[in-house]
C-alpha positions, 0 to 999 in steps of 0.5 A: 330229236324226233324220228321225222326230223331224223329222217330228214337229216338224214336225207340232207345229209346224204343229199346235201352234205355227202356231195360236199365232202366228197368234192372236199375229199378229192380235193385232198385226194388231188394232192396224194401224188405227194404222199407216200403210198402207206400214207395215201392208202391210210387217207383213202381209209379215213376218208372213204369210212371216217365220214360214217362214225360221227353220223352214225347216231343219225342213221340208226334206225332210220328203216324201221318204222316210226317207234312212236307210231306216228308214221305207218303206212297206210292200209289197202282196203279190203 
């Protein structure tokens, strides 16, 4: 995958897909008066960092500058 369409997974995926998951987490979060408290604490874990670990490949690197070096920035004239 190209670093271009990189970044703009990345920015659907916190624009877009985060928003989703979040209303999906409080959702199952609604329901946590059921839980036991070990049980409520360690859904709070998994959903508040379980989120981060399957995207992770999509965010790395997405701060630095294009590696092929396509995407610099422009320059000030002089």
């Amino acid at each position: 995958m190209t670093y271009k369409n990189r970044k703009r997974l990345a920015l659907f995926v916190l624009v877009v897909g985060l928003p989703i998951y979040i209303v999906i987490a409080v959702t199952i979060m609604s329901q946590a008066s059921r839980f036991p408290k070990v049980l409520e604490f360690l859904t709070y874990v998994v959903l508040g960092i379980g989120w981060v670990f399957p995207l992770k490949w999509i965010f790395v690197g997405i701060g630095q500058p294009d590696p092929n070096g396509q995407d610099q920035p422009a320059q000030k004239p002089k």
